[in-house]
py3Dmol code that shows the C-alpha trace and the ligand (Angstrom):
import py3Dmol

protein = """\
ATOM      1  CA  UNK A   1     -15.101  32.024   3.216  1.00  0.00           C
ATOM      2  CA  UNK A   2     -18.434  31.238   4.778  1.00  0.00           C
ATOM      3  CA  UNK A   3     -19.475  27.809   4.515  1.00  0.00           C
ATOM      4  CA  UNK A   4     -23.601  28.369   4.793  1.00  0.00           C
ATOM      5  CA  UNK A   5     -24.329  25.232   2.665  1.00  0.00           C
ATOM      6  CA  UNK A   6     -22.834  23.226   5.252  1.00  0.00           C
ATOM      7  CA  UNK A   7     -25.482  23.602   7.826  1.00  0.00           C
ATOM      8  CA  UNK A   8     -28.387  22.680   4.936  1.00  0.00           C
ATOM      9  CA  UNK A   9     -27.798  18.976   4.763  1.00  0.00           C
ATOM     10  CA  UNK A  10     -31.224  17.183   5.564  1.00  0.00           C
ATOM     11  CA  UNK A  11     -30.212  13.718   7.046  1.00  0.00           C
ATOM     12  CA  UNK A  12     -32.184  11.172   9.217  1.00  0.00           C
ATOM     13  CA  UNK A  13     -31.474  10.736  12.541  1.00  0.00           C
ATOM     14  CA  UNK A  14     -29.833   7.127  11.367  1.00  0.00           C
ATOM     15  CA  UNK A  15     -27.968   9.354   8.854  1.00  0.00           C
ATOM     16  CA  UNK A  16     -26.934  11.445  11.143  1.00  0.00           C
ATOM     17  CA  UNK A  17     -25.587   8.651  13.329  1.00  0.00           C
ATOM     18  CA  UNK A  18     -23.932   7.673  11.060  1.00  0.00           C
ATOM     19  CA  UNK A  19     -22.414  11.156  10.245  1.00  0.00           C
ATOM     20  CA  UNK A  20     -21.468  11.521  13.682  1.00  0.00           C
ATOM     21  CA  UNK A  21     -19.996   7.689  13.893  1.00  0.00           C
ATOM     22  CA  UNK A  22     -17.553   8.734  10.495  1.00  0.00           C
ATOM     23  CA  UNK A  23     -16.319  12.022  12.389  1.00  0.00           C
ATOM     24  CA  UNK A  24     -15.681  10.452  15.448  1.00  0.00           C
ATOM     25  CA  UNK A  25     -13.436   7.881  13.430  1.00  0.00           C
ATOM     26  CA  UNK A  26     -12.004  10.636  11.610  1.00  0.00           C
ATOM     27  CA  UNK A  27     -11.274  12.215  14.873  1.00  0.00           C
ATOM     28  CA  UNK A  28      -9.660   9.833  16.447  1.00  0.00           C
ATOM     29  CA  UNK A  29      -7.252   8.932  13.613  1.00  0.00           C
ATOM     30  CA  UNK A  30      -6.513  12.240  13.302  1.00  0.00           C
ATOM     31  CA  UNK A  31      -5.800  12.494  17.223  1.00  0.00           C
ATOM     32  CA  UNK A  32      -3.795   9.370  17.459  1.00  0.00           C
ATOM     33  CA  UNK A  33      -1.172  10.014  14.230  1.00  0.00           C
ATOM     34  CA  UNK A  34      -0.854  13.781  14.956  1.00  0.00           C
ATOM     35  CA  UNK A  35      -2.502  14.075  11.711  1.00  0.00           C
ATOM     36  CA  UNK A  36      -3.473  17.890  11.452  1.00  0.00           C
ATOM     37  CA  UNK A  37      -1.767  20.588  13.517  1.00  0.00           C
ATOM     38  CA  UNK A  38      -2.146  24.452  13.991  1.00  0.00           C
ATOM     39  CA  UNK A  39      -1.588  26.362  10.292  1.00  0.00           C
ATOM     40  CA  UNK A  40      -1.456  23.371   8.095  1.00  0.00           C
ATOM     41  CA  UNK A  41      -2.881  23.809   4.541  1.00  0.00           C
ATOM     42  CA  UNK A  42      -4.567  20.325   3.959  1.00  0.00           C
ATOM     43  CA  UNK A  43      -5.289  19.438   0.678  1.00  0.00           C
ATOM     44  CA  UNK A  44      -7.657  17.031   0.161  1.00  0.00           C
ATOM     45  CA  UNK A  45      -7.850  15.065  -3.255  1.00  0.00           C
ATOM     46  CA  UNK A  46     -11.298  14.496  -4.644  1.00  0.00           C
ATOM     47  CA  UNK A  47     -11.385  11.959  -7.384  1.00  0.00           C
ATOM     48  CA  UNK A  48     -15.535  12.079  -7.021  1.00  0.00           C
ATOM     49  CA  UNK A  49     -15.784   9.345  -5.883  1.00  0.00           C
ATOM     50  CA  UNK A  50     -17.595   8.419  -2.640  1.00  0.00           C
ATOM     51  CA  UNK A  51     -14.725   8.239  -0.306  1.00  0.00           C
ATOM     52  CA  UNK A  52     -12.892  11.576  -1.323  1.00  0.00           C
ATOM     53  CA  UNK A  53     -16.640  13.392  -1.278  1.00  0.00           C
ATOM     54  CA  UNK A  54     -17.386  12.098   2.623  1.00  0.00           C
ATOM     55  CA  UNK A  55     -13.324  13.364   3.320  1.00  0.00           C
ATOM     56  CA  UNK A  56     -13.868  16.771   2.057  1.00  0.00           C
ATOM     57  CA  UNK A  57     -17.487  17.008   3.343  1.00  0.00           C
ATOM     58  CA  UNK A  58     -16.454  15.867   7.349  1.00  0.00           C
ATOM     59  CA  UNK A  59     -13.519  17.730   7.534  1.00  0.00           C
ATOM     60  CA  UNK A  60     -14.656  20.809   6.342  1.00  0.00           C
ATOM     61  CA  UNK A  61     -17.417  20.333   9.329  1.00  0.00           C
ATOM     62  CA  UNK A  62     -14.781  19.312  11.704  1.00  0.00           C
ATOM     63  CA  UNK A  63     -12.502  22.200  11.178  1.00  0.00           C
ATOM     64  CA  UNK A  64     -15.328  24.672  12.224  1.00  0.00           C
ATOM     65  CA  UNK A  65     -15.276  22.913  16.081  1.00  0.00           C
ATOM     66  CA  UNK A  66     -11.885  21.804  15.821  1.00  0.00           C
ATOM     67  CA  UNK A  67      -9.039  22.522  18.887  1.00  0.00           C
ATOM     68  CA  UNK A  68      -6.609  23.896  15.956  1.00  0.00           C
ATOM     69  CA  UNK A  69      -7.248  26.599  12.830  1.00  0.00           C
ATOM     70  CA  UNK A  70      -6.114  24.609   9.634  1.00  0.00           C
ATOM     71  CA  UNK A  71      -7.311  25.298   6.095  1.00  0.00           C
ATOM     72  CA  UNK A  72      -8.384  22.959   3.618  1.00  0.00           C
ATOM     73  CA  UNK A  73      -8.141  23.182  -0.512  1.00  0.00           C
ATOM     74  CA  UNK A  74      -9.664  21.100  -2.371  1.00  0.00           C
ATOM     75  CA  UNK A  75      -8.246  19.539  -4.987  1.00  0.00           C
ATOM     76  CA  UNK A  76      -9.070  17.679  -8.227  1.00  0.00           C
ATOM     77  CA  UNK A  77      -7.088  16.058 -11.269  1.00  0.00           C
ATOM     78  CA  UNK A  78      -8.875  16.056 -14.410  1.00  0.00           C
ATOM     79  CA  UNK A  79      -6.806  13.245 -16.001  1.00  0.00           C
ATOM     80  CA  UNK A  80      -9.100  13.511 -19.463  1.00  0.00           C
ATOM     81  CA  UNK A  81     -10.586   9.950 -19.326  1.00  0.00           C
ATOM     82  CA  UNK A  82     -13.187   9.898 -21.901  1.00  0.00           C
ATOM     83  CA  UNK A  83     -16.641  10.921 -21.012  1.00  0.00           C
ATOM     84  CA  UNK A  84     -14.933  12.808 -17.628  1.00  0.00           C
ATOM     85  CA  UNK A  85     -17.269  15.410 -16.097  1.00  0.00           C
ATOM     86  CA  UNK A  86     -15.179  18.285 -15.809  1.00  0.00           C
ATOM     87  CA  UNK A  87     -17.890  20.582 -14.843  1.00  0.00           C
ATOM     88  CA  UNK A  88     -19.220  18.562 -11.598  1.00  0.00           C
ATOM     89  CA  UNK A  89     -16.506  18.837  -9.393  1.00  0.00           C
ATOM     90  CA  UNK A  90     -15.955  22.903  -9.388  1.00  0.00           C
ATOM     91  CA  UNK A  91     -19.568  23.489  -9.149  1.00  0.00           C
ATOM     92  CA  UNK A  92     -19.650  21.213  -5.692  1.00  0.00           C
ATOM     93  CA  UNK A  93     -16.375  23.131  -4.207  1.00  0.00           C
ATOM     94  CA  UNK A  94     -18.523  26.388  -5.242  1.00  0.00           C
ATOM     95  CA  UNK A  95     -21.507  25.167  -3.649  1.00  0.00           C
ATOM     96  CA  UNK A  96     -20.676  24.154  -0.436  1.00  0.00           C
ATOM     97  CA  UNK A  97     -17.767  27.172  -0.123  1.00  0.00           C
ATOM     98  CA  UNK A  98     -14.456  25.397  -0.531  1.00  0.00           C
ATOM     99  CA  UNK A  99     -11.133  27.019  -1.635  1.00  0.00           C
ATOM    100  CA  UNK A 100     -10.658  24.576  -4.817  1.00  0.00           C
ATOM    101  CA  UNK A 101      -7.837  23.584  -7.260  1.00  0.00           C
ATOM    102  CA  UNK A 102      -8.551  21.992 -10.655  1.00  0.00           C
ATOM    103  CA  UNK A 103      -5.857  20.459 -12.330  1.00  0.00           C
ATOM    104  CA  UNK A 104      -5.926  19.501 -15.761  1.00  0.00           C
ATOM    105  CA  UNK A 105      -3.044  17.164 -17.100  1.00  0.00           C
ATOM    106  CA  UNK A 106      -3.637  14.581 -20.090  1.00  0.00           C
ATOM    107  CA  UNK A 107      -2.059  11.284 -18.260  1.00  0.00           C
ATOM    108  CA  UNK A 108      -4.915   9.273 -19.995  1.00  0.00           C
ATOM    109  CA  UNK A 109      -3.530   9.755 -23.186  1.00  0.00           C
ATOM    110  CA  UNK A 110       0.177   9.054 -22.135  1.00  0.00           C
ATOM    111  CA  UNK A 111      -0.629   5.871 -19.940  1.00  0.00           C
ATOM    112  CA  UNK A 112      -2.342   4.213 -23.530  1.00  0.00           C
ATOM    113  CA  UNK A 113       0.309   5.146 -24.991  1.00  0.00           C
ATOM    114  CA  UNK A 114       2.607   3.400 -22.769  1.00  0.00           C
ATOM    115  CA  UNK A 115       0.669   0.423 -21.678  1.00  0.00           C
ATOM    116  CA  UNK A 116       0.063  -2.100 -24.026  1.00  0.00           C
ATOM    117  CA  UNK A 117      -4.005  -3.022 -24.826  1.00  0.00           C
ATOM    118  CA  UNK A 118      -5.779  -5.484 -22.436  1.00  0.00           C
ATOM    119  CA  UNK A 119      -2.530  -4.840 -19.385  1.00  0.00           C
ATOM    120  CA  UNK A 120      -3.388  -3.386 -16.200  1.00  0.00           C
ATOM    121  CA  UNK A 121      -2.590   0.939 -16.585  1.00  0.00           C
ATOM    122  CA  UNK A 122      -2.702   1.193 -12.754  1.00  0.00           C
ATOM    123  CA  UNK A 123       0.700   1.194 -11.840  1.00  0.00           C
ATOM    124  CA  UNK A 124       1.543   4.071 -14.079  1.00  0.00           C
ATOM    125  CA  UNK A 125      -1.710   6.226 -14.303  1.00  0.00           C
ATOM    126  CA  UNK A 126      -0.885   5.999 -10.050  1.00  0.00           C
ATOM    127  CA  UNK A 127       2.637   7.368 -10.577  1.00  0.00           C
ATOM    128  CA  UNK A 128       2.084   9.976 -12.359  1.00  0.00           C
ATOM    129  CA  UNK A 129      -1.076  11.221 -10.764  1.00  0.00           C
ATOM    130  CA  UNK A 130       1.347  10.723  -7.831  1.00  0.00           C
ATOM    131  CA  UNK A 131       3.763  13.323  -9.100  1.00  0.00           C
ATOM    132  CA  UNK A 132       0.992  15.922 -10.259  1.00  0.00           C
ATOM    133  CA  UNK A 133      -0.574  15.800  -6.781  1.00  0.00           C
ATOM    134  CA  UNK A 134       3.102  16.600  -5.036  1.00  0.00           C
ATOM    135  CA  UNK A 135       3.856  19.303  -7.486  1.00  0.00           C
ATOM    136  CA  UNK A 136       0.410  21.021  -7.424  1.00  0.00           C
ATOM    137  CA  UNK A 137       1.146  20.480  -3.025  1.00  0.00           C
ATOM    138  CA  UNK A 138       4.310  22.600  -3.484  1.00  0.00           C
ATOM    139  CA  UNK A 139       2.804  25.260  -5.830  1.00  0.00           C
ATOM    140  CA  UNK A 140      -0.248  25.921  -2.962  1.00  0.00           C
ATOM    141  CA  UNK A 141       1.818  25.776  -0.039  1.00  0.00           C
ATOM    142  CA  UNK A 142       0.349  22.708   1.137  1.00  0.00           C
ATOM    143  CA  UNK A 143       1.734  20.876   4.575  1.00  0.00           C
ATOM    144  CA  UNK A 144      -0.363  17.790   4.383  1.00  0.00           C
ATOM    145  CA  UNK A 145      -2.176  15.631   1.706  1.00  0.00           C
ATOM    146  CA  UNK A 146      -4.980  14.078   2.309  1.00  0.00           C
ATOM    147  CA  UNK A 147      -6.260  10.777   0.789  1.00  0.00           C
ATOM    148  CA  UNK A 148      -9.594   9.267   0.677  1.00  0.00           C
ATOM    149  CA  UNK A 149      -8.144   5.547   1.843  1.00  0.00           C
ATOM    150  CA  UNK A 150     -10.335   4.251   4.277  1.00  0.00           C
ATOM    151  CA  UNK A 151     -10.116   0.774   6.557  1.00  0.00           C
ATOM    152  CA  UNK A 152     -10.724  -2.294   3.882  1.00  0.00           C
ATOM    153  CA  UNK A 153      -7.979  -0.314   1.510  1.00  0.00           C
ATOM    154  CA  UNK A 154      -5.635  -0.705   4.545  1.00  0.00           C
ATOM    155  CA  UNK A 155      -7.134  -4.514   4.574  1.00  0.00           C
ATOM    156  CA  UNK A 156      -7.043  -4.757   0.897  1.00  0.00           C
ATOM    157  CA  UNK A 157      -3.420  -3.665   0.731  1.00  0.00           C
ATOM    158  CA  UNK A 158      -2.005  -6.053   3.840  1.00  0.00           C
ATOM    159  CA  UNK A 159      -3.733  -9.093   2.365  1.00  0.00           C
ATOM    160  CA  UNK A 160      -2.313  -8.632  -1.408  1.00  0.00           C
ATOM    161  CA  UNK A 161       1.068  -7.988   0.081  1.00  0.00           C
ATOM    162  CA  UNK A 162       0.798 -10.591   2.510  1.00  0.00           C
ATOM    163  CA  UNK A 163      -0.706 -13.424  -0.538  1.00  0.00           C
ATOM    164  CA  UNK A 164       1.047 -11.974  -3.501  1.00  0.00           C
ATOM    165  CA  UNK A 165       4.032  -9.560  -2.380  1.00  0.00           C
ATOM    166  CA  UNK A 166       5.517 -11.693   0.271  1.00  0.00           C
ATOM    167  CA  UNK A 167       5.463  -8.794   2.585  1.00  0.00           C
ATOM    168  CA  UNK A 168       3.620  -8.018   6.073  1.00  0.00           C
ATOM    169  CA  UNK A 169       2.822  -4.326   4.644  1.00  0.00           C
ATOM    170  CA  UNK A 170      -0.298  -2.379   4.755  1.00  0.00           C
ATOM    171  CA  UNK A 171      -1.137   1.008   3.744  1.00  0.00           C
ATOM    172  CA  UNK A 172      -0.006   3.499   6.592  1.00  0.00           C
ATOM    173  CA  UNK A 173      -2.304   6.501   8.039  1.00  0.00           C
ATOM    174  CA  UNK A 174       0.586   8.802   7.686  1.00  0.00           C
ATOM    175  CA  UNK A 175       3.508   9.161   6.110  1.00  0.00           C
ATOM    176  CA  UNK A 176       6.365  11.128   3.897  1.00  0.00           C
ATOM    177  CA  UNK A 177       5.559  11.955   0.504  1.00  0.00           C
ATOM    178  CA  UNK A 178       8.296  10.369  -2.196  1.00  0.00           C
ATOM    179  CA  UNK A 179      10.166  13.556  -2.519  1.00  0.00           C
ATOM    180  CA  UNK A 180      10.517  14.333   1.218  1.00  0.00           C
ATOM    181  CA  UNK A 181       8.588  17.567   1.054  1.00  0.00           C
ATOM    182  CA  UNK A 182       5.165  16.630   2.082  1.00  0.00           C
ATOM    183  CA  UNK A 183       3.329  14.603   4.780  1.00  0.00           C
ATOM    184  CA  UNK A 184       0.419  12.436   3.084  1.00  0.00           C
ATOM    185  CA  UNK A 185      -2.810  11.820   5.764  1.00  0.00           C
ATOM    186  CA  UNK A 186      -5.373   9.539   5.061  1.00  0.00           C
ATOM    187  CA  UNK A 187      -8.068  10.741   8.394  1.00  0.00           C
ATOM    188  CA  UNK A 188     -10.542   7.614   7.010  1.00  0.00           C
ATOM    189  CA  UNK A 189      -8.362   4.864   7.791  1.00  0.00           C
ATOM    190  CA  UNK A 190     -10.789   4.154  10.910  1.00  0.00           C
ATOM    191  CA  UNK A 191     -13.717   4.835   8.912  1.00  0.00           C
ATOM    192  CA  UNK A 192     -15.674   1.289   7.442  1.00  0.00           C
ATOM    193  CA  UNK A 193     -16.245   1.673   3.762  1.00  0.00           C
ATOM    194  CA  UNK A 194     -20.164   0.234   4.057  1.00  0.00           C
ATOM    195  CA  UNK A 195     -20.680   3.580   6.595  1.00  0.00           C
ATOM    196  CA  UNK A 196     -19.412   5.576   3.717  1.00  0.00           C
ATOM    197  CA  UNK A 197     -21.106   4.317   1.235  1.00  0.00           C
ATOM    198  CA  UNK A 198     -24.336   5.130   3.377  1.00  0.00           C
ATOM    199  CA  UNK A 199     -23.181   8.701   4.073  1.00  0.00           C
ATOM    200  CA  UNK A 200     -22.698   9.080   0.562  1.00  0.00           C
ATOM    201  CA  UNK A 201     -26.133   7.782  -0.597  1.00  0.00           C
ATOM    202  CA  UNK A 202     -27.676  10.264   2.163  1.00  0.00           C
ATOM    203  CA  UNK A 203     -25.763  13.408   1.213  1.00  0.00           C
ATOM    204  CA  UNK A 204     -26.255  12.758  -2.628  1.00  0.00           C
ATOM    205  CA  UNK A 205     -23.058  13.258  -3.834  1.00  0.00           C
ATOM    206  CA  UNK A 206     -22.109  13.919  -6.927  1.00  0.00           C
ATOM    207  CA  UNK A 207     -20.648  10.731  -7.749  1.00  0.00           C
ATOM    208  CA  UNK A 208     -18.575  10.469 -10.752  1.00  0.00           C
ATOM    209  CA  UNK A 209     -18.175   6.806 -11.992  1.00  0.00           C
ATOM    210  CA  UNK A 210     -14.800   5.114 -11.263  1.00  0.00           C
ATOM    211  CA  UNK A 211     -14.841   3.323 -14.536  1.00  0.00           C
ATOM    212  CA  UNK A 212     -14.130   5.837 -17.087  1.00  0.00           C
ATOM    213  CA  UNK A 213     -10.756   5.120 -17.599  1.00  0.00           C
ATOM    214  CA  UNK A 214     -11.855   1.455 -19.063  1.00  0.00           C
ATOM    215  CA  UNK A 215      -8.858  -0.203 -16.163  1.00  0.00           C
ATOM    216  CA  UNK A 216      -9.976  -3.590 -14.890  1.00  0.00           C
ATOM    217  CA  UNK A 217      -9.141  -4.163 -11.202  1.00  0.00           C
ATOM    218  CA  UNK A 218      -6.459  -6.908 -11.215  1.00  0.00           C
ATOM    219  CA  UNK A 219      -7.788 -10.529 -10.570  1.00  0.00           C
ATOM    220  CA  UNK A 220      -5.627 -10.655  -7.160  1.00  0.00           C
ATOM    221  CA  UNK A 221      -7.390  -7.729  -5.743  1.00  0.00           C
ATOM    222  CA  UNK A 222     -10.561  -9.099  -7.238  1.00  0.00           C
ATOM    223  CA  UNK A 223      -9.772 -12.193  -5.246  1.00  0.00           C
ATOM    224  CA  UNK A 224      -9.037  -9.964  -2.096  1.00  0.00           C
ATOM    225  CA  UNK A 225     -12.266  -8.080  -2.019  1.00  0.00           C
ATOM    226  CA  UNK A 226     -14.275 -11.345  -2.412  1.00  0.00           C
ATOM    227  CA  UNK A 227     -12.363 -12.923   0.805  1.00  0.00           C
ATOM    228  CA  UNK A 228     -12.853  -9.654   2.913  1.00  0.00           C
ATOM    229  CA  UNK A 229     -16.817  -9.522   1.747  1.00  0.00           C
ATOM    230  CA  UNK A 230     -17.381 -13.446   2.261  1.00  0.00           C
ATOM    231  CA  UNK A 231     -15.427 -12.768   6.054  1.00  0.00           C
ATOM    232  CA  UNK A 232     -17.721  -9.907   6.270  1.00  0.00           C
ATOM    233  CA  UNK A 233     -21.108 -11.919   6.436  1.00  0.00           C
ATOM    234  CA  UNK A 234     -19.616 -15.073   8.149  1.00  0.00           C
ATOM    235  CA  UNK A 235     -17.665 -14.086  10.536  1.00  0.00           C
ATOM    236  CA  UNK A 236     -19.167 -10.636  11.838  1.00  0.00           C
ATOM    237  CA  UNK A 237     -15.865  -8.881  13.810  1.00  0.00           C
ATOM    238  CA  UNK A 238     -12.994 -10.632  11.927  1.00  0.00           C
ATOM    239  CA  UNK A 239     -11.859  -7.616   9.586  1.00  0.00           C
ATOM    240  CA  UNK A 240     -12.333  -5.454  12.725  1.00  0.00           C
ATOM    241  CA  UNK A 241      -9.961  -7.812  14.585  1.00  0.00           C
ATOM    242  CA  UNK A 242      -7.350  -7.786  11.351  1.00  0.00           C
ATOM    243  CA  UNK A 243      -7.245  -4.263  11.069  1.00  0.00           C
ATOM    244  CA  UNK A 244      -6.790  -3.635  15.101  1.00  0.00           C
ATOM    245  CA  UNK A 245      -3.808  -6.468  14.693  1.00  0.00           C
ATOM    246  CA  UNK A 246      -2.411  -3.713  12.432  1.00  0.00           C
ATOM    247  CA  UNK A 247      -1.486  -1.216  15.368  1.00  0.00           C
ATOM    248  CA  UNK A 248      -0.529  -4.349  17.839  1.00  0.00           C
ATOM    249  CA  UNK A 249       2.432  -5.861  16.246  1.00  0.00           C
ATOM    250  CA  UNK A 250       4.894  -7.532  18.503  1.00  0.00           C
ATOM    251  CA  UNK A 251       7.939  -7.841  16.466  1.00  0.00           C
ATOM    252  CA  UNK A 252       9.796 -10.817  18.884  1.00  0.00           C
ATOM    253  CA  UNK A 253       6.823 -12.891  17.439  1.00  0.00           C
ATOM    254  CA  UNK A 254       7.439 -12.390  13.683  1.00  0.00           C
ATOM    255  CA  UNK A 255      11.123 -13.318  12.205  1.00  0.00           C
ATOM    256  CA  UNK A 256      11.948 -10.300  10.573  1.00  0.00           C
ATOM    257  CA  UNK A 257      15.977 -10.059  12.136  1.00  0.00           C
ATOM    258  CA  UNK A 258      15.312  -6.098  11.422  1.00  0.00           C
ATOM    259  CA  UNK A 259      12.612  -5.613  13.823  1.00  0.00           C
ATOM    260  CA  UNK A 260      13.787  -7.666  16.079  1.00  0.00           C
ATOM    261  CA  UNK A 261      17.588  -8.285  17.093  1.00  0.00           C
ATOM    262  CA  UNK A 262      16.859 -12.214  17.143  1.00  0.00           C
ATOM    263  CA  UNK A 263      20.785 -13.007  17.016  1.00  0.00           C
ATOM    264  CA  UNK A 264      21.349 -11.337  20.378  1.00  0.00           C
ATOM    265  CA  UNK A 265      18.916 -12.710  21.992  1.00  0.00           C
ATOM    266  CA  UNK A 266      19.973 -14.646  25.146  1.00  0.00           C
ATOM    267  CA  UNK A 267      18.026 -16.151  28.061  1.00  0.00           C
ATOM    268  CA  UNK A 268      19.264 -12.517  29.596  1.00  0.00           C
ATOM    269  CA  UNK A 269      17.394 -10.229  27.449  1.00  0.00           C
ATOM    270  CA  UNK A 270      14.309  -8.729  28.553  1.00  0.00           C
ATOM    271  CA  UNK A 271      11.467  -9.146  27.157  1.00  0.00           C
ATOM    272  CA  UNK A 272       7.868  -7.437  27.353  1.00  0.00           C
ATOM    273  CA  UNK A 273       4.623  -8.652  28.962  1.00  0.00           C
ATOM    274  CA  UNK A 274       3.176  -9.949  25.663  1.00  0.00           C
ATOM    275  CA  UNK A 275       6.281 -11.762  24.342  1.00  0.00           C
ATOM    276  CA  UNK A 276       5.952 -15.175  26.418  1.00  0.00           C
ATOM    277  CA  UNK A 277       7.264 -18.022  24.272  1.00  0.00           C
ATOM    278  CA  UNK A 278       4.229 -20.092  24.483  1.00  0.00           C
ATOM    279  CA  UNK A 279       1.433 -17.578  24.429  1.00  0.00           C
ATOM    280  CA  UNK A 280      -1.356 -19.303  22.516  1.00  0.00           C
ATOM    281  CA  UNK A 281      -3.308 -16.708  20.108  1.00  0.00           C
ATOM    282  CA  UNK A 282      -6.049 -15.074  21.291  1.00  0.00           C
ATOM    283  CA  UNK A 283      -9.223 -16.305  20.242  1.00  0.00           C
ATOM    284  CA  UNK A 284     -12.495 -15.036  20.411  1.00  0.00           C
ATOM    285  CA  UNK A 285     -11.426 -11.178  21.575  1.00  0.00           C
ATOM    286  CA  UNK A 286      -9.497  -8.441  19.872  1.00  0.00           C
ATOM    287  CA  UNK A 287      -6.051  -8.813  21.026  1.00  0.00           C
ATOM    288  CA  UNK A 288      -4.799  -7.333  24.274  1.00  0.00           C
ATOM    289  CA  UNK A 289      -2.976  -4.169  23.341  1.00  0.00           C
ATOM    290  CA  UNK A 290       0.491  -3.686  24.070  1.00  0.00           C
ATOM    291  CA  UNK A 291       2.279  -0.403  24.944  1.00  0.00           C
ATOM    292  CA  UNK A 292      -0.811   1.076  26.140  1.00  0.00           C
ATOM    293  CA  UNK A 293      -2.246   0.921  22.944  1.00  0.00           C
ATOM    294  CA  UNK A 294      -5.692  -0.052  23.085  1.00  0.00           C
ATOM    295  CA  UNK A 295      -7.252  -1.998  20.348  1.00  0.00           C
ATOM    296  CA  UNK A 296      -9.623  -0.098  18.244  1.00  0.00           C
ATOM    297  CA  UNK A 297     -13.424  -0.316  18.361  1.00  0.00           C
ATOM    298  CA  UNK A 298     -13.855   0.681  15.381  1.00  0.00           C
ATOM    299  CA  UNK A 299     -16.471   3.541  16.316  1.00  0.00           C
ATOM    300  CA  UNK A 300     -19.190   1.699  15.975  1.00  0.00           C
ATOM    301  CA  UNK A 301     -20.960   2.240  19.142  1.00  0.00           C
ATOM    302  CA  UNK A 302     -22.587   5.437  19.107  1.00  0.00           C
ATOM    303  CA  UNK A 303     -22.358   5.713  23.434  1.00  0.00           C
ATOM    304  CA  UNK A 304     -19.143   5.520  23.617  1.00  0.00           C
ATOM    305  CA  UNK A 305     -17.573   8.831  25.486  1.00  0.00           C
ATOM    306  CA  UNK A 306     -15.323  11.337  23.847  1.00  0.00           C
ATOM    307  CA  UNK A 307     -12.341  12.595  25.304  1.00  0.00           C
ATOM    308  CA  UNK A 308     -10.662  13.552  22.331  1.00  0.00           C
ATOM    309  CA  UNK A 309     -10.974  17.166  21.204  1.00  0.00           C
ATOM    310  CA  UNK A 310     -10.952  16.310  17.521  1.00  0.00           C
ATOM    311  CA  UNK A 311     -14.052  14.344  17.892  1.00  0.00           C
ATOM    312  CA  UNK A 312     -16.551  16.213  19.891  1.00  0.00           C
ATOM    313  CA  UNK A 313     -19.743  16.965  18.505  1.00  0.00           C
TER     314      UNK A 313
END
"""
ligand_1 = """\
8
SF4
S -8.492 2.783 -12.205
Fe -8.020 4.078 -13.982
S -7.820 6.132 -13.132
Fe -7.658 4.716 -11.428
S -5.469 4.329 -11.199
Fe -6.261 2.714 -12.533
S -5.924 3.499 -14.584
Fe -5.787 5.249 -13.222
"""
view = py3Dmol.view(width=600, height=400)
view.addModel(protein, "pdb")
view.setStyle({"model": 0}, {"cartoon": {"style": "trace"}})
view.addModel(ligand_1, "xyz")
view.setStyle({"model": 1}, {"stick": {}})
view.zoomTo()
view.show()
């Protein structure tokens, strides 16, 4: 399928940047979880919102230069929220060329049904969009799902689990899908959601509004989004640091017994470079990696060299 509509975008040289800044961050996800490999069917999921638009939109570019042949479909689930635009999405697949699946299941209906008035329809609307997406995967043959999550989800998630669930838990780049059949990819994890926001504005996507559904975002999360946003402006390089802290855990410095075989432990056992018992925490620097994992920069410095295959432009 040609993709001519691709090469038509009209973007500033900021915008393009920018553009470039997003791929390279998509790249390098992609590179370092083995993401994407030779013959995979990707299917993206476009809600229309921002995020999912700038997913489809990159990749699609990316797969023309990439080192391995993949295909993308795109995919949408019309969940019949009042006032839903059914028309918008299909005519953006058609116009910028994209193999497309629209899928048109009633879960509004069901999840009032369920939930009672003024509680939080979330949890279920999530599950069963969950099991629509996996069964629409199987019917197209699809080896990898794609998500639009991007880095202050991952942040979002970690801090409500680590405030409200009790849990050091964040929302993984790649992983099994519930029934074991599928591998779920979200390429934007490195990607900040401000820069896709912009990319969005420039590229005038066909945003549809995230509200239709009449679900209030739950006052924890509220609460969440306010701390990351107030961190944001006063202290430039601290949701950076959080979300490099992600990939550099050292497990002998938490106290979870299944990470770490604690009741073994002798004055005998060996122990790794960053595991002294008195380290103090690093301040004022992203922490030093460990197992040659090097902290992420979070792309935002358009000089920096590009070694990985995925990312050149
Ligand atoms: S915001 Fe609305 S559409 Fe999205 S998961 Fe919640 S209930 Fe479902």
């Amino acid at each position: 399928m040609t993709q001519a509509s691709l090469k038509t975008e009209n973007l500033s040289s900021t915008n393009l940047r920018l553009k470039k800044r997003l791929m390279r961050g998509i790249g390098q996800a992609i590179a370092d979880y083995n993401m994407i490999e030779a013959g995979d069917v990707v299917m993206v999921c476009c809600s229309g919102g921002k995020d999912s638009f700038a997913l489809l939109r990159l990749l699609m570019e990316m797969r023309e230069r990439a080192p391995v042949d993949f295909r993308i479909i795109a995919m949408n689930l019309d969940q019949r929220q009042p006032g839903f635009p059914a028309e918008v999405l299909p005519a953006y697949f058609e116009s910028i060329g994209v193999e497309y699946r629209i899928v048109t299941e009633d879960t509004y209906s069901i999840v009032r049904e369920k939930i009672p008035e003024g509680k939080t329809t979330c949890s279920l609307c999530s599950r069963l969009r969950r099991g629509i997406i996996y069964r629409t995967a199987s019917e197209l043959g699809v080896t990898k799902i794609a998500l639009g999550h991007h880095r202050e989800d991952m942040m979002e998630t970690l801090l409500l689990n680590m405030f409200f669930g009790g849990k050091l838990k964040a929302m993984p780049p790649k992983l099994r899908s519930d029934d074991g059949k599928h591998v779920v990819i979200r390429p934007l994890v490195y990607c900040a959601e401000k820069e896709i926001a912009k990319y969005a504005r420039a590229m005038e996507f066909p945003i549809i509004p995230c509200s239709l559904c009449g679900s209030q975002e739950t006052a924890q999360r509220k609460q969440i989004k306010a701390l990351l946003s107030e961190w944001e402006v006063a202290h430039p390089g601290r949701v950076e640091s959080i979300a490099t802290a992600i990939r550099n855990v050292v497990p002998s410095h938490l106290a979870d017994g299944g990470l770490f075989d604690f009741r073994s432990l002798t004055s005998k056992t060996m122990i790794g470079e960053e595991e002294t018992a008195f380290d103090p925490p690093v301040i004022g620097s992203l922490p030093t990696p460990v197992s040659g994992i090097m902290p992420i920069q979070w792309l935002k410095n358009d000089d920096v060299s590009d070694e990985n295959p995925w990312s050149r432009p």
